[in-house]
VMD Tcl script that draws the C-alpha trace (Angstrom):
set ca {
  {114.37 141.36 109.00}
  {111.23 142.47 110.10}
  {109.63 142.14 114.05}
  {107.25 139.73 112.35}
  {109.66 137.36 111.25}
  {112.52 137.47 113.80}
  {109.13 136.39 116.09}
  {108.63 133.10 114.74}
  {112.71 132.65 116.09}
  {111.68 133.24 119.71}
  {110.14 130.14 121.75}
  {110.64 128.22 125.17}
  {113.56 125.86 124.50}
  {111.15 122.78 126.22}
  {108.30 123.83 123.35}
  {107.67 123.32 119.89}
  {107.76 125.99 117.90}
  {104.72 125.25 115.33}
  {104.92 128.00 113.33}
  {108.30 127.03 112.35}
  {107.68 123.40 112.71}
  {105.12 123.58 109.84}
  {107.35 126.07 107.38}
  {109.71 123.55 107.66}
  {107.27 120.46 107.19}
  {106.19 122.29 103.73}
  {109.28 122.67 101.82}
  {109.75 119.54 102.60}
  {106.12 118.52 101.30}
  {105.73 120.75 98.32}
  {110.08 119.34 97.27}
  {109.36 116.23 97.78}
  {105.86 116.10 95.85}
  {107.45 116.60 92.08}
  {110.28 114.17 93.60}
  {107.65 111.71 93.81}
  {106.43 112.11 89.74}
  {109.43 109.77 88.33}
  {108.60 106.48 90.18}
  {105.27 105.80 89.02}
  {105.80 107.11 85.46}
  {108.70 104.33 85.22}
  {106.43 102.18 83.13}
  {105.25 104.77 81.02}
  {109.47 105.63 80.06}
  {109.83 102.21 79.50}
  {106.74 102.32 76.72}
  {107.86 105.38 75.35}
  {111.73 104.94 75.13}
  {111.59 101.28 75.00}
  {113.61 101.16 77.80}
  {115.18 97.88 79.30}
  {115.49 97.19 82.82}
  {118.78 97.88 83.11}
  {117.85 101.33 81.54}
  {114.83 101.66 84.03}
  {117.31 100.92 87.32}
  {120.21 103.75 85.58}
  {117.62 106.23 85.46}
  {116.57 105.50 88.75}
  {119.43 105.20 89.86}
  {120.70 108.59 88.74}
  {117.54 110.46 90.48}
  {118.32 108.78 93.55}
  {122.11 109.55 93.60}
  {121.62 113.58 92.61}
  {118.46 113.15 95.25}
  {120.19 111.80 98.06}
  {124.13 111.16 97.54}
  {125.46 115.15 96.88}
  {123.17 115.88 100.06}
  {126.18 116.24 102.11}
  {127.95 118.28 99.47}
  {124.90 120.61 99.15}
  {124.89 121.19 102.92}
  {128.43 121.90 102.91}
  {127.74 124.55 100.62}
  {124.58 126.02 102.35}
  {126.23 126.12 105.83}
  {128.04 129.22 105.98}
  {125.32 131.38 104.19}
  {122.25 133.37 106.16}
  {120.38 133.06 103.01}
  {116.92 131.08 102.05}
  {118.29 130.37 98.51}
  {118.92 126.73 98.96}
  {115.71 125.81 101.50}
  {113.41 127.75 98.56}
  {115.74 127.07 95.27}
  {115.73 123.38 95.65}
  {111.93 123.26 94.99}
  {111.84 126.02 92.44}
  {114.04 123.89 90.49}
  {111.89 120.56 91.06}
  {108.52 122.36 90.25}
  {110.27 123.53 86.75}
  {112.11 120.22 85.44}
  {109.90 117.55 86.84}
  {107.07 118.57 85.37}
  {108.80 118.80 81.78}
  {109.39 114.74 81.73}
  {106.36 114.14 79.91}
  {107.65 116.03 76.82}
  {110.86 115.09 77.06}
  {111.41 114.36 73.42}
  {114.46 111.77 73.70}
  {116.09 109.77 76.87}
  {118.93 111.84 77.17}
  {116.75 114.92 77.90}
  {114.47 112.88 80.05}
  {117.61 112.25 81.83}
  {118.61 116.01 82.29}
  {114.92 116.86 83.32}
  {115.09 114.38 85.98}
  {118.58 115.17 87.06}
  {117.49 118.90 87.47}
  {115.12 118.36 89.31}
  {116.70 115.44 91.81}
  {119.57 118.30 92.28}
  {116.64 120.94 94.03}
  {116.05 117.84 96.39}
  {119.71 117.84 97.92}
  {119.66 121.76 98.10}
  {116.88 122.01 100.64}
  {117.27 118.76 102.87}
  {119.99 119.06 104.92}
  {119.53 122.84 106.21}
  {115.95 122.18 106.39}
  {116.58 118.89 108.78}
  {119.02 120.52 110.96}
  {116.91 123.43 111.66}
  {113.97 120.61 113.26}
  {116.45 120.57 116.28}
  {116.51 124.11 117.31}
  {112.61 124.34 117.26}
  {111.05 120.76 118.73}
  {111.61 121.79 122.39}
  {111.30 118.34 124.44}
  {109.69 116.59 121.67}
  {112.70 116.40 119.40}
  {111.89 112.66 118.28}
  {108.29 113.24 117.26}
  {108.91 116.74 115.37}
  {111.39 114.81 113.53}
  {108.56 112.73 112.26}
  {106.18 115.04 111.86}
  {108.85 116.60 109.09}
  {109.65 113.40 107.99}
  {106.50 112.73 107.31}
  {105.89 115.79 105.08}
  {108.14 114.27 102.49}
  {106.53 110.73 102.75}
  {103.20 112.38 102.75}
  {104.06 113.93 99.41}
  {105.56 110.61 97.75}
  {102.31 109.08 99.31}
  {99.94 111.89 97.26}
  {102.33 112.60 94.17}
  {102.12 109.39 92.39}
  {98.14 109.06 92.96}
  {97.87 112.62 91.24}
  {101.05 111.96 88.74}
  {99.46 108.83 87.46}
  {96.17 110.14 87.12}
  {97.06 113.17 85.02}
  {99.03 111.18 82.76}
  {95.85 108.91 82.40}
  {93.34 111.72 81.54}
  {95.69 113.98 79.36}
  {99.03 111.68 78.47}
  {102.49 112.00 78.63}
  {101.75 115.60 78.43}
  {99.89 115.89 81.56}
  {102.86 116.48 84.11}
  {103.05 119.45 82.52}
  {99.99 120.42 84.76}
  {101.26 120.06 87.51}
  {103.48 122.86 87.14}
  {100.26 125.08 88.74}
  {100.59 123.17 92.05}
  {103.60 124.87 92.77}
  {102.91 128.75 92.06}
  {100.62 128.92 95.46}
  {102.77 127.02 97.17}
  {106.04 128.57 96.49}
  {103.99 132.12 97.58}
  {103.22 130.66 100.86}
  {106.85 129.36 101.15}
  {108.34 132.44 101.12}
  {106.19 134.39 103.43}
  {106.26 131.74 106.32}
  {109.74 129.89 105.63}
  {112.35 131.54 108.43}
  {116.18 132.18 107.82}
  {118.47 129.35 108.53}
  {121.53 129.68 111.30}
  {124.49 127.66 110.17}
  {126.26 125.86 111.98}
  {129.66 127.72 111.53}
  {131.17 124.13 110.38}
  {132.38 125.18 106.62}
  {135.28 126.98 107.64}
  {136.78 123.55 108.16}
  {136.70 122.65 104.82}
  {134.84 119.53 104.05}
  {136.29 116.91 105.33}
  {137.16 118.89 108.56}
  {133.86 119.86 108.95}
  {132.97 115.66 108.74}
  {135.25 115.10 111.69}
  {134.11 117.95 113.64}
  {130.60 117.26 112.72}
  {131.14 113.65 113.75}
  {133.18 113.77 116.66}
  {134.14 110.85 118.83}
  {130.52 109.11 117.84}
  {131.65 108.52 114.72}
  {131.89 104.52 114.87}
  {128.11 104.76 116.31}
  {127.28 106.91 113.68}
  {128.95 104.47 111.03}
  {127.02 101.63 112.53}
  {123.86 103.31 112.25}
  {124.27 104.75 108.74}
  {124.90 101.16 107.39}
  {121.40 100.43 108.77}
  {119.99 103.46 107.23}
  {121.25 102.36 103.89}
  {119.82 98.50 104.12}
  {116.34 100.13 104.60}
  {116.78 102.76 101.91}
  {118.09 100.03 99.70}
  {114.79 97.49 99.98}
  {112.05 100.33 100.29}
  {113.87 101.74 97.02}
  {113.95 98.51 95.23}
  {110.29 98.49 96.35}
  {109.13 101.54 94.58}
  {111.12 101.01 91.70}
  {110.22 97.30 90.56}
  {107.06 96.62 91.87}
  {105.40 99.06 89.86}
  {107.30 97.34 87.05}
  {106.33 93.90 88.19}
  {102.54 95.00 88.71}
  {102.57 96.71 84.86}
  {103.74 92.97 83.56}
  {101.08 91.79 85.29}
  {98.02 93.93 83.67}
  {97.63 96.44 86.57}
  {97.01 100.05 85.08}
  {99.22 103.16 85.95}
  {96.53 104.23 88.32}
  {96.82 101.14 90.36}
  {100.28 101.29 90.08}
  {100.23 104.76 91.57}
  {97.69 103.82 94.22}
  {100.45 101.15 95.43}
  {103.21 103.55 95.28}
  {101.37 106.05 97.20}
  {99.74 103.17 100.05}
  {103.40 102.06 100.78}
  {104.76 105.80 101.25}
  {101.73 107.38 103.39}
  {102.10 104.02 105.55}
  {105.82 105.25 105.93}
  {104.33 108.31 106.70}
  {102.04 107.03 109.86}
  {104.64 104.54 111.26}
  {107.49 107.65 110.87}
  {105.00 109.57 113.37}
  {104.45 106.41 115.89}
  {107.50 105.37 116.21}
  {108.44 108.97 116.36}
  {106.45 109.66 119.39}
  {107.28 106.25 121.37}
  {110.68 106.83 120.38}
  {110.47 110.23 122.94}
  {109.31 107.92 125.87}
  {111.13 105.11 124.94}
  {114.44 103.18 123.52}
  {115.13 103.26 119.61}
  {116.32 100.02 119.42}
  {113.97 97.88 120.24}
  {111.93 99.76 117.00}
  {114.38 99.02 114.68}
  {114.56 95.52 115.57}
  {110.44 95.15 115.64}
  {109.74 97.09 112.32}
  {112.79 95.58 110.19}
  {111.94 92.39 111.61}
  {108.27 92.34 109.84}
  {109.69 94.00 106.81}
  {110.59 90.73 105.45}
  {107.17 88.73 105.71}
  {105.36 92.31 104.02}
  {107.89 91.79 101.11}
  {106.68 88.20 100.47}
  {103.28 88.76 100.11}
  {103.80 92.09 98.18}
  {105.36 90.11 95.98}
  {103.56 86.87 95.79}
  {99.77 88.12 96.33}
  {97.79 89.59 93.54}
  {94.62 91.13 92.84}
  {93.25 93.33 95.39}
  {96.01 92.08 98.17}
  {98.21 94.34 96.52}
  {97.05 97.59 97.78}
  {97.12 96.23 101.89}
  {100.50 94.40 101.26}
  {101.91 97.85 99.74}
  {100.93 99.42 103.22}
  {102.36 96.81 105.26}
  {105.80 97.07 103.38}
  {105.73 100.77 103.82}
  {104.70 100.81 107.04}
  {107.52 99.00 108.47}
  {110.30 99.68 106.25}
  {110.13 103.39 106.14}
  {109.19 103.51 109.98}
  {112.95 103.95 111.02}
  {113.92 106.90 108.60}
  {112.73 109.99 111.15}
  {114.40 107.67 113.91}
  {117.50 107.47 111.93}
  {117.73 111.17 111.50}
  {116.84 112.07 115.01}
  {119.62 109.47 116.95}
  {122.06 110.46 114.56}
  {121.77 114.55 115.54}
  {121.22 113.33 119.77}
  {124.73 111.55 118.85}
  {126.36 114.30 116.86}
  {124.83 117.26 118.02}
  {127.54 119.34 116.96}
  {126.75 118.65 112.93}
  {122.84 118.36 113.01}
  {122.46 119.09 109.07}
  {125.97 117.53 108.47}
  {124.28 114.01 110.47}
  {121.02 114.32 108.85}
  {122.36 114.85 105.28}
  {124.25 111.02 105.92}
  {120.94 109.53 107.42}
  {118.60 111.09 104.82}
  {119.96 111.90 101.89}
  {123.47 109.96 101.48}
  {121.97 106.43 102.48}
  {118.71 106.99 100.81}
  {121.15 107.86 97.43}
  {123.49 104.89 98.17}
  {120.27 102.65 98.16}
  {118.91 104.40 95.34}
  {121.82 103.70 93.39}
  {122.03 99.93 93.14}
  {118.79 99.96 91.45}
  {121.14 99.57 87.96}
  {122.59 96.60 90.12}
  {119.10 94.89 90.42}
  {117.46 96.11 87.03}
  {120.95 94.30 85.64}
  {120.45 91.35 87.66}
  {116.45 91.10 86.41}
  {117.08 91.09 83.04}
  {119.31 87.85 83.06}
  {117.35 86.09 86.26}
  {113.89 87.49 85.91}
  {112.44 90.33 88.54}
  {110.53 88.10 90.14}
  {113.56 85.99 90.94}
  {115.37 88.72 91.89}
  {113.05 90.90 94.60}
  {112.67 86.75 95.97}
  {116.26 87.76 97.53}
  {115.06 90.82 98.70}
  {113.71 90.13 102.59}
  {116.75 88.98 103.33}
  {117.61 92.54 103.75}
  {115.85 93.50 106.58}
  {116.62 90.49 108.15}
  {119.83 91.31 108.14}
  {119.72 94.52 109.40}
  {117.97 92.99 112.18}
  {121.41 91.42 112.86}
  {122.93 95.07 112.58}
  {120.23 97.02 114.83}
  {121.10 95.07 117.94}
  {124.31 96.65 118.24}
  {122.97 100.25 117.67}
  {123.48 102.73 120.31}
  {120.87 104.30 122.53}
  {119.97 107.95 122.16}
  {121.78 110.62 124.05}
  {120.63 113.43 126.95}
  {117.22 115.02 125.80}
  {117.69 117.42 123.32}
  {115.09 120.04 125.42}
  {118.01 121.97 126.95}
  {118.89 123.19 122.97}
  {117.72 127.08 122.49}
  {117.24 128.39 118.89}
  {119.94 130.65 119.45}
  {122.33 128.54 119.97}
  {121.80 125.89 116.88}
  {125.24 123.97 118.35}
  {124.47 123.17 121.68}
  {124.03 119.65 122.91}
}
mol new
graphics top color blue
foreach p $ca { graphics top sphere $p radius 0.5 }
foreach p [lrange $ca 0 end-1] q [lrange $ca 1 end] { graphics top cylinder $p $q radius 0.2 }
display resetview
């Protein structure tokens, strides 16, 4: 490795490292931008494949659970190899099969575009999350979200320019976006730095679980249940309002102007609460922002013409606020397993959310979807129940060094 690059590793444990804070921030941006392609386009797979709802929620639902679910599997894997091959692979392979939905010539292959291209997701998320820890110095919390946010910033720009592709050149169009990724994958692997393990897969998996886990595990339970009520309503969100809208005579480009209001809101409340989280107590923001999840939902769902596009931000801004604050408590409580924890707060109850999308589609074809997302503020309500009994973050994180990736 060359002076240049073992450089970027050295830093005062109670500073950022930026250099390395922003490496990490893109793979996560350019992954998660061809991630972002398959919501918006739901509508137009419906058209094309006459697809049902029930249809619309499995294939959904199957991006979601390859997406998010085998996260902890994939970082399993990674762990015990020095090698860039899953932080860089994972978007190779999302920058090659995403784009080919649009001339997918039958539903099954649609399905195995999408499903190659949800697996690069889990590849690079959980060795790219635990890394945040050993480079955010004091400000653990907010580097958290500023990484966080790189994903939601790409679901926030991804449908906009997904949408409006497929408008000017068709079905056909994602195909473009395959040039996005060519300069970006260059820049990713000049600037992108080795990951350090965390020396857990010798345990085998489950060992590695309980080690990773430790005697925090019930907290850690408790707050992944959480995780998964807000992964369940902002996914329900992004899958069938943009069908709802379509019924309703909005075009794709509105659609994906909705998608992308209620994600870069995510992406600004991830950073605030990020930062008061560091000088304050998490709790009391997951209590606030679930709390006013519920009357967002209502008028998303009940207010039309131009109320759309501020409703969609007011949904995403406080259901997605808690996902960097998820991620963050869970390492301060489990330091031992950061990419073990962050794979269960990011990826495994963002898939388990993801995944009762069938559930719902199911339930909206006999009830009607507007029936159905009626029910659906009653989720964050509830996990305003839940929050109250989450625990309170650990000692400050600003006593980690970078060459020690399992200290407390």
């Amino acid at each position: 490795m060359s002076d240049h690059r073992t450089s970027c590793f050295t830093t005062d444990p109670t500073k950022a490292n930026t250099r390395v804070i922003f490496a990490l921030w893109l793979v996560h941006f350019t992954g998660d931008l061809y991630a972002s392609f398959v919501s918006p386009l739901l509508p137009v797979f419906a058209d094309v494949f006459a697809l049902s709802l029930t249809q619309v929620g499995f294939l959904a639902g199957i991006n979601r659970f390859l997406m998010f679910i085998v996260q902890p599997i994939a970082g399993y894997f990674a762990d015990p190899y020095r090698t860039r091959l899953f932080l860089l692979g994972g978007p190779i392979l999302s920058f090659i099969f995403i784009p080919l939905v649009g001339v997918a010539p039958s539903f099954m292959l649609l399905i195995l575009f999408v499903c190659l291209g949800s697996i690069g997701q889990s590849m690079f998320h959980p060795p790219v999350a635990g890394m945040i820890a050993s480079y955010a110095g004091r400000h653990f919390s907010f580097c958290m979200s500023i990484f966080n946010a790189g994903g939601t910033l790409a679901f926030g720009v991804g449908p906009i320019l997904i949408t409006a592709l497929v408008a000017a050149y068709g079905p056909r169009g994602t195909l473009l976006s395959m040039l996005i990724g060519l300069p970006l994958l260059a820049i990713l692997f000049k600037i992108v730095p080795m990951p350090q393990g965390e020396g857990l897969a010798a345990r085998g998996f489950i060992g590695s679980l309980k080690e990773a886990l430790g005697s925090a595990w019930k907290s850690i339970v408790l707050l992944w249940t959480v995780m998964v009520l807000r992964a369940f309503v902002s996914q329900v969100f992004i899958t069938f309002f943009p069908m709802l809208y379509a019924r309703d005579g909005y075009s794709l480009v509105s659609i994906g102007v909705v998608t992308s209001l209620f994600t870069l809101a995510g992406a600004i409340s991830g950073m605030v609460a990020g930062s008061l989280a560091d000088r304050t107590r998490y709790r009391p923001i997951f209590i606030l922002s679930h709390l006013l999840t519920a009357p967002a939902l209502l008028l998303s769902l009940y207010l039309r013409d131009g109320w759309i596009y501020p409703c969609a931000f007011l949904s995403g801004f406080f259901s997605l606020a808690t996902l960097p604050l998820g991620v963050s408590l869970a390492q301060q409580l489990a330091p031992r397993g950061r990419s073990m924890v962050s794979s269960l707060m990011m990826g495994l109850s963002l898939g388990i959310g993801g995944v009762l999308s069938p559930v719902i589609g199911s339930l909206a074809d006999v009830f009607s979807l507007q029936t159905v997302l009626a029910w659906l503020p009653l989720v964050p309500l509830l996990t305003v129940l839940v929050s109250m009994r989450l625990p309170e973050k650990a000692e400050p994180l600003s006593a980690s060094h970078p060459s020690n990736p399992e200290a407390p």
